[in-house]
C-alpha positions in Angstrom: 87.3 149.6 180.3 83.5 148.7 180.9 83.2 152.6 181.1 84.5 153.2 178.1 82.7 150.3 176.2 79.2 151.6 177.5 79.7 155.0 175.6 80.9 152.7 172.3 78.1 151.0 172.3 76.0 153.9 172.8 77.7 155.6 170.0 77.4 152.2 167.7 73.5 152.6 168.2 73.5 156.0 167.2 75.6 155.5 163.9 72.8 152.4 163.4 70.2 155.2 162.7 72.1 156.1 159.5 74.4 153.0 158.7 74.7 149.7 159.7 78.3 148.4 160.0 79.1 144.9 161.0 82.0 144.1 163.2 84.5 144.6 160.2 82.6 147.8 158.8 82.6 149.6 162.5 86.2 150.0 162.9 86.7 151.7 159.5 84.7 154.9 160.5 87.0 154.8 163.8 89.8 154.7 161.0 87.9 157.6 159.2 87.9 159.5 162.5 91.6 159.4 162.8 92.6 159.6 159.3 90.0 162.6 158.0 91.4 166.2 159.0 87.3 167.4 159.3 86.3 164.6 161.5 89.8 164.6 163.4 89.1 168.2 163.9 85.4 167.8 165.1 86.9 165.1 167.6 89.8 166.8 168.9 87.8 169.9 170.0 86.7 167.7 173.3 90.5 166.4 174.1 93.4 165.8 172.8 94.1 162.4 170.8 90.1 161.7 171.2 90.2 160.6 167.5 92.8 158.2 168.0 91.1 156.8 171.2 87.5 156.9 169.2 89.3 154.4 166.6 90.9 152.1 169.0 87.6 152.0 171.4 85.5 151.5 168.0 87.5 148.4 167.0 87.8 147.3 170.1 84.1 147.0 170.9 83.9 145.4 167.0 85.9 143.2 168.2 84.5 141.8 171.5 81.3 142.3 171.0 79.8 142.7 167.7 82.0 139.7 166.3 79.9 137.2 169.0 
């Protein structure tokens, strides 16, 4: 979703100001997200399963956009 991808992208400029992932780094802190109880717990306080959809949209965008 275009919606979705706007917030990524958003958030993938945010992470820039601390760490700069390329389009195989970026989906490993949607992988940390999931897989880490204290960022898991951090994301799941705005909805349930955000930490899995976090991952996926992370390596989604990765995917379509930063591998061009």
């Amino acid at each position: 979703d275009a919606a979705v991808q706007g917030h990524v992208a958003r958030h993938f400029k945010w992470v820039m100001n601390f760490w700069h992932p390329n389009a195989d780094r970026y989906p490993e802190g949607g992988q940390l997200y999931a897989e880490n109880e204290e960022f898991r717990a951090h994301y799941e306080k705005y909805g349930p399963n955000l930490a899995d959809f976090m991952r996926d949209a992370m390596a989604y965008y990765a995917a379509h956009t930063l591998a061009k």
